[in-house]
C-alpha positions as CSV (number, residue, x, y, z in Angstrom):
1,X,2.5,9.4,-5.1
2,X,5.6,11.1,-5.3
3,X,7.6,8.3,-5.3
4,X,5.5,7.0,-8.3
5,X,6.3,10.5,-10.1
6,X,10.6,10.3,-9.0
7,X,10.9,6.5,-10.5
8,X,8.6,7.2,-13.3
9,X,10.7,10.1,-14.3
10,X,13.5,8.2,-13.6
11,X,12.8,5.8,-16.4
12,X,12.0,8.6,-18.8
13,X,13.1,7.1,-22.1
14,X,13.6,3.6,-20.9
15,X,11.3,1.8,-22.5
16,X,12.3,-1.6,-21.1
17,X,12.8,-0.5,-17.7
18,X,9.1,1.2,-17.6
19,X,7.2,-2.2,-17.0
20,X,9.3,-2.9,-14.4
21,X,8.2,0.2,-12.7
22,X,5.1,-0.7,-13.6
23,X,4.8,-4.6,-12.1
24,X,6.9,-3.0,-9.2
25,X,4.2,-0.7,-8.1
26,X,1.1,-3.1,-8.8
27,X,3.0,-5.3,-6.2
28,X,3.7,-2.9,-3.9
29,X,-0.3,-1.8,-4.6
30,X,-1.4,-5.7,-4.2
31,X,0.7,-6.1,-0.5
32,X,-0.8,-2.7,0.4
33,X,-4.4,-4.5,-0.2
34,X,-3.6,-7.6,1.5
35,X,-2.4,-5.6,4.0
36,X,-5.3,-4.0,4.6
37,X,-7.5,-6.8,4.2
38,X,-6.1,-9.1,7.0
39,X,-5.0,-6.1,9.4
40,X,-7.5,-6.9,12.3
41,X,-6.1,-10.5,12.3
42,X,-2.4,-8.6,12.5
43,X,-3.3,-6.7,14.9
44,X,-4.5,-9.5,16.8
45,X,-1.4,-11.8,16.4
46,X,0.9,-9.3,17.3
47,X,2.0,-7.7,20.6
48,X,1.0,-3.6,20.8
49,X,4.5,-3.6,22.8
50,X,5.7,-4.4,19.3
51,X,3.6,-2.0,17.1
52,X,5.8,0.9,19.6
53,X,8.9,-0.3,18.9
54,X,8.4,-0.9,15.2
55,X,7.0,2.5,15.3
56,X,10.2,4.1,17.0
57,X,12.4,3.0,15.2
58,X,10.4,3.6,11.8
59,X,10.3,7.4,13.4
60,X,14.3,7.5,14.1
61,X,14.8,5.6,10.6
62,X,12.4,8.7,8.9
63,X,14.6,11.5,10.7
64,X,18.1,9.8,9.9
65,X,17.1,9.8,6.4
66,X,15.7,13.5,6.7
67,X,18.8,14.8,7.8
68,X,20.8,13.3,5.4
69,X,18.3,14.7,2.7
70,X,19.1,18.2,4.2
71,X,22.7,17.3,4.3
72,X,23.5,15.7,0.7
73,X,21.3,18.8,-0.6
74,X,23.6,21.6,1.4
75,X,27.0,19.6,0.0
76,X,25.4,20.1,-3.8
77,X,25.0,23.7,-3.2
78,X,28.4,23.8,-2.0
79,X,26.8,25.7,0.8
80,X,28.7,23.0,3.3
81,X,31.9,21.1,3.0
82,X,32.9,19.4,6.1
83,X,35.8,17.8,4.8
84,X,37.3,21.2,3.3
């Protein structure tokens, strides 16, 4: 949901860019379903020795990104400069 909100409000005013959004989310929406639909037969294909290490690195991926969240926010407060 909120990343329907940021890209939404990122088009704001762009009227040929909204569809995009749009068709971009029905996608994501339509994979999500599909998903869904055929997970048993995933699950079935697919090694649970696999689903861990997807999982670990999804979970290192998730924290990388939050600390550079925290970071990039602290350098626009000016509240840390490493480089000064």
């Amino acid at each position: 949901m909120t990343a329907i909100l940021f890209f939404v409000d990122l088009v704001d005013g762009d009227s040929k860019m909204l569809p995009t959004v749009i068709a971009i989310l029905l996608l994501v929406m339509l994979l999500n379903l599909i998903g869904m639909l055929l997970a048993r037969r995933i699950v079935a294909a697919v090694d649970i020795m696999t689903f861990q290490v997807v999982g670990w690195i999804s979970a290192v991926l998730q924290a990388g990104f939050a600390v550079d969240a925290v970071v990039t926010s602290l350098r626009n407060l000016a509240l840390f400069h490493p480089n000064a």
